[in-house]
C-alpha atoms as one frame of an Amber mdcrd trajectory, in Angstrom:
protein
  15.045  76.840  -5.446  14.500  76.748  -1.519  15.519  73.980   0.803  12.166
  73.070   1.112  11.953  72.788  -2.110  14.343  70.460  -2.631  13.259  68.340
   0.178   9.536  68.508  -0.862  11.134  67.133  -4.753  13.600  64.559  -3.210
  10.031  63.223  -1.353   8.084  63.087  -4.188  10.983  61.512  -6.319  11.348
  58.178  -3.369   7.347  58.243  -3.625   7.418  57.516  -6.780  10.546  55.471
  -6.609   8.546  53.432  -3.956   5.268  53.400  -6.009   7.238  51.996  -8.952
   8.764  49.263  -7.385   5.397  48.052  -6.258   3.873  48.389  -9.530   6.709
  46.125 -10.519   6.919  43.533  -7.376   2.954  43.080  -8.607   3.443  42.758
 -12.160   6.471  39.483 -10.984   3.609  38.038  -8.689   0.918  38.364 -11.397
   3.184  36.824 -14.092   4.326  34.357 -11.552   0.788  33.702 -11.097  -0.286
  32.880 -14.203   3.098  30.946 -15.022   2.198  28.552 -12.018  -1.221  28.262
 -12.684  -0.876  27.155 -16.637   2.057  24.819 -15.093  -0.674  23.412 -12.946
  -3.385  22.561 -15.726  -0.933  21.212 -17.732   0.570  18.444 -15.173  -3.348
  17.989 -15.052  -3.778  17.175 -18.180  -0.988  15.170 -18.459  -2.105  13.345
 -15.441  -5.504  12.763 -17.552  -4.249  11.491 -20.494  -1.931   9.410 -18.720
  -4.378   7.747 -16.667  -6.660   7.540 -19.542  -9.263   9.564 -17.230 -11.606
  11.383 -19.663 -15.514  12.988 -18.919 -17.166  10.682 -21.428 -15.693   7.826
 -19.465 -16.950   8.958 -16.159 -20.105  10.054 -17.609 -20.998   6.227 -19.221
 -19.147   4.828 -15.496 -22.027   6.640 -13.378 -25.077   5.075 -14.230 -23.473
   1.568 -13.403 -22.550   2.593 -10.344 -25.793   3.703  -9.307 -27.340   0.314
 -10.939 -24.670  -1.529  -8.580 -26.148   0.535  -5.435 -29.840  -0.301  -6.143
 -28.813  -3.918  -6.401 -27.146  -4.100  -2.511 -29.588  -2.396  -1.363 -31.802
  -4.801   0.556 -35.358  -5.263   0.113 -36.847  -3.981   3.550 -40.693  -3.493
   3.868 -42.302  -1.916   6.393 -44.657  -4.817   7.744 -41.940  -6.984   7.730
 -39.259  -5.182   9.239 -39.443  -6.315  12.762 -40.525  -9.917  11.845 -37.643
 -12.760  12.447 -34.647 -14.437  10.473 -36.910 -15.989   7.887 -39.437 -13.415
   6.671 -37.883 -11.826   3.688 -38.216  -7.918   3.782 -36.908  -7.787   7.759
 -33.700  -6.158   8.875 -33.291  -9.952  10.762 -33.435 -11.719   7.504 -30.787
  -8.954   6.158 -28.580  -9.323   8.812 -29.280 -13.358   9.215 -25.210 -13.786
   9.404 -24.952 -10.570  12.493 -22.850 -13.431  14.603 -20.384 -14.470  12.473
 -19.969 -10.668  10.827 -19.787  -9.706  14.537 -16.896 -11.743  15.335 -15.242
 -10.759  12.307 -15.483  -7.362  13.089 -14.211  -7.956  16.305 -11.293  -9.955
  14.761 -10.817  -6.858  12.871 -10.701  -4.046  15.660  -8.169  -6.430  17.386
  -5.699  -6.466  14.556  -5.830  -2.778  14.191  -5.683  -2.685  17.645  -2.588
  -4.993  18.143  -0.746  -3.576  15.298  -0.906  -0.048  16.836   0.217  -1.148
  19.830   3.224  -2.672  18.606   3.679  -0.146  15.828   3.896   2.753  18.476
   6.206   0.898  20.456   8.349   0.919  17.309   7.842   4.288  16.459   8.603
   5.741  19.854  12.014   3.783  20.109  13.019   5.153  16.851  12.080   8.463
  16.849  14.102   9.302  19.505  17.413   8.817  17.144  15.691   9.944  14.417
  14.998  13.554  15.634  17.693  15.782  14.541  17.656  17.489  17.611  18.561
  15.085  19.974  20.101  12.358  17.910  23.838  11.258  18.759  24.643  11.071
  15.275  23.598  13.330  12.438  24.387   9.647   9.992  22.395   7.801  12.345
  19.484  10.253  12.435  18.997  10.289   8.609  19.606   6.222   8.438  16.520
   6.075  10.802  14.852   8.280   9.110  15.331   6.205   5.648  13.834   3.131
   7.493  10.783   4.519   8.719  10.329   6.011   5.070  10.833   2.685   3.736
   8.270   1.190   6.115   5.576   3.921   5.242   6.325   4.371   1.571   5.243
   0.481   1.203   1.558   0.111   1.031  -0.311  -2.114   3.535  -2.133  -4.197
   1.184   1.383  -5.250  -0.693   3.306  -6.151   3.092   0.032  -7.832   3.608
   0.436 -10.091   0.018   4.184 -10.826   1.059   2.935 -11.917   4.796  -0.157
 -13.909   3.770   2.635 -15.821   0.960   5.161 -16.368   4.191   2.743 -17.208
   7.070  -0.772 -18.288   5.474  -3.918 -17.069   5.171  -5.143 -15.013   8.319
  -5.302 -11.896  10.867  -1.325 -12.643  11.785  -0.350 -11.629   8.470  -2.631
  -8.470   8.143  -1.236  -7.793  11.685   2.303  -7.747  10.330   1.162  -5.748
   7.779  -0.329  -2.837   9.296   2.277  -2.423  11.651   5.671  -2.115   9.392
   3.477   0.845   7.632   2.053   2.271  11.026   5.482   1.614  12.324   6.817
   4.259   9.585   4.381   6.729   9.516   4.072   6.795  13.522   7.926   6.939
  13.727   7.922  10.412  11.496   5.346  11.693  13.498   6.635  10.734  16.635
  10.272  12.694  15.513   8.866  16.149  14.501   7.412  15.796  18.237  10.672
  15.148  19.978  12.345  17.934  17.610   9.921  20.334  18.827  10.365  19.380
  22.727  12.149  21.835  24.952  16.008  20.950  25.561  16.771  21.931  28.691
  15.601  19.413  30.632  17.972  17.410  28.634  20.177  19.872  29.583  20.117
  19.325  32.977  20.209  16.108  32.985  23.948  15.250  30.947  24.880  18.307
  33.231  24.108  15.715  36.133  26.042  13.294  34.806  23.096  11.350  33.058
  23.567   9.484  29.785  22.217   9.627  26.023  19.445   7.267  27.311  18.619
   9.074  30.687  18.465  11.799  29.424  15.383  11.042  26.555  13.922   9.043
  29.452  13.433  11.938  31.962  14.023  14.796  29.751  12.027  14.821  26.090
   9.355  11.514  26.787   7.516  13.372  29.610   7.331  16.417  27.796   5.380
  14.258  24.487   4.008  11.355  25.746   0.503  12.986  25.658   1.412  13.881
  21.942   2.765  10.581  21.481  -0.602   8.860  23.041  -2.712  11.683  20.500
  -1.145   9.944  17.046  -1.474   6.507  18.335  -4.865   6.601  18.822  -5.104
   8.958  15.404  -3.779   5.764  13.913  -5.743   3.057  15.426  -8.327   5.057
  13.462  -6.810   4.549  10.600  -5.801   0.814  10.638  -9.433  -0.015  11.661
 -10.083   1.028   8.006  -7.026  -0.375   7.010  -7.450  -3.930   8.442 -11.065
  -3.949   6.615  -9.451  -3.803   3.302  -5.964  -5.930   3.422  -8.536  -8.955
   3.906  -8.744  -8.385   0.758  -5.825 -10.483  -0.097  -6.422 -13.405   2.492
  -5.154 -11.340   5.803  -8.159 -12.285   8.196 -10.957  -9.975   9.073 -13.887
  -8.299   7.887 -12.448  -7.312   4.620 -11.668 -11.310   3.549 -15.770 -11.994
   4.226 -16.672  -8.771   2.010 -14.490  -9.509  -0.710 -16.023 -13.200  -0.685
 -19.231 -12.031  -0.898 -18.580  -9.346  -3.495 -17.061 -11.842  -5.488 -20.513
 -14.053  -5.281 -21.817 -11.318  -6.051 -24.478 -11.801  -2.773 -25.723  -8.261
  -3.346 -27.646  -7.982   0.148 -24.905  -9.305   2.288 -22.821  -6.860   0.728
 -24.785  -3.973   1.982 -25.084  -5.696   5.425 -21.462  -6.163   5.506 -20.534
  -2.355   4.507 -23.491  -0.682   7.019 -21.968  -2.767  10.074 -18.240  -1.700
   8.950 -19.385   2.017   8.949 -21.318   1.710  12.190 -18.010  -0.347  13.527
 -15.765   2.416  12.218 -17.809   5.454  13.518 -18.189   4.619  16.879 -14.436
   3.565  17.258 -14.174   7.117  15.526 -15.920   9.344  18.570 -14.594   6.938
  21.365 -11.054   7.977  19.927 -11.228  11.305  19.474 -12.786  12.068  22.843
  -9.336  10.022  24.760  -7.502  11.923  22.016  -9.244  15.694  23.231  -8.618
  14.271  26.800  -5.105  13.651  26.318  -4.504  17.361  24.572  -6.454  19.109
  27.122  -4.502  17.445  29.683  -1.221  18.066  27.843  -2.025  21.540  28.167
């Protein structure tokens, strides 16, 4: 047997070698494939029959829902629908409360607004300890940490209960509310930013002689502020939503009217109530996002 021979053999022997192996890493991902995905249907089902969710349930649910729908929906006709306060069948006699929903509204935008505001200031304080990378302590960085997942892991609505029980009915207690949780989920967000912010400015600046403080000032928070800016306004987003439902419980707002009239079951003004929170919502959405897309262009 030549050389060649031997080589050509030895070739086709760590082909097939090679060929095997595959075969075999496929078969693993196959079986691990399947394993996972019967894992997943059965946590599923679990979850189902825990939650007592079944098709037969949601099937005899649906219809109501749509019978609940065809009751808010006002009663708008077409020669009527420009006519004043007092016709019945005009979007004035719909929307015959637009002042005092207005103000609410308003009322409710502020809270959010205010409890971004002083959630971010929050947030930005602590994330600055909190990020690994920068932190002075390693204990003090996952104590920080702990707090802020306290703050978020806490739902709005149940800080808002607590609040409205220690201060009253009203938007100070909804305020309260929405910025503990905003407070907590701002502060993670805020950290992964700062971890992922070039050092050696920092660098430069404890070489100088600068301190712990100094050096976060002039080093990391020029280098995310436009990130920081992006999430706050993110949030704001989100508490506008948020502050519509924890007047739910008495915390001031939009929300405490809607659940009032839900309750009287005032079909019409519910459907009033929701269209102006949607239109509210929306256009607080685009303003928003187009500061937000300023800030990241400019970032960049």
């Amino acid at each position: 047997m030549t050389g060649a021979t031997v080589a050509l053999l030895d070739s086709m022997d760590a082909v097939a070698r090679i060929e095997r192996a595959r075969a075999e890493a496929r078969q693993r991902r196959r079986l691990a494939t399947w394993g996972y995905g019967a894992l997943f249907i059965g946590l599923v089902l679990l979850s189902a029959w825990v939650s007592d969710f079944s098709p037969a349930t949601l099937a005899a649910g649906l219809p109501r829902i749509g019978e609940y729908f065809s009751l808010i929906l006002p009663d708008l006709r077409a020669d009527r629908l420009f006519a004043d306060s007092e016709t019945e069948g005009s979007l004035a006699y719909w929307m015959y409360r637009l002042d005092e929903w207005a103000w609410l509204l308003f009322e409710t935008a502020n809270m959010a607004a205010m409890a971004t505001l002083g959630a971010s200031a929050v947030a930005a304080l602590l994330a600055f300890p909190a990020a690994r990378t920068v932190s002075p302590s390693p204990w003090l960085a996952a104590a920080v940490r702990r707090f802020l997942e306290i703050c978020r892991t806490v739902p709005e609505i149940v800080f808002a209960l607590i609040f409205v029980w220690a201060f009253g009915v009203g938007a100070f207690a909804g305020i309260l509310a929405i910025a503990i949780h905003s407070a907590g989920a701002l502060g993670k967000l805020f950290a992964e930013v700062v971890e992922n912010a070039d050092l050696r400015p920092v660098d430069g600046v404890v070489a100088s002689g600068g301190t712990w403080v100094q050096a976060m000032r002039f080093g990391v928070l020029p280098q995310v502020l436009p990130n920081f800016a992006s999430y706050a306004l993110l949030r704001f987003e989100i508490n506008v939503r948020a502050a519509s439902v924890i007047g739910f419980v008495g915390a001031g707002g939009i929300g405490q009217e809607l659940y009032k009239v839900i309750s009287f079951n005032y079909y019409e003004e519910v459907s009033a109530i929701l269209v102006l929170i949607i239109l509210v919502v929306a256009a607080i959405d685009l303003a928003s996002e187009r500061v937000r897309l300023g800030l990241i262009g400019a970032a960049r």
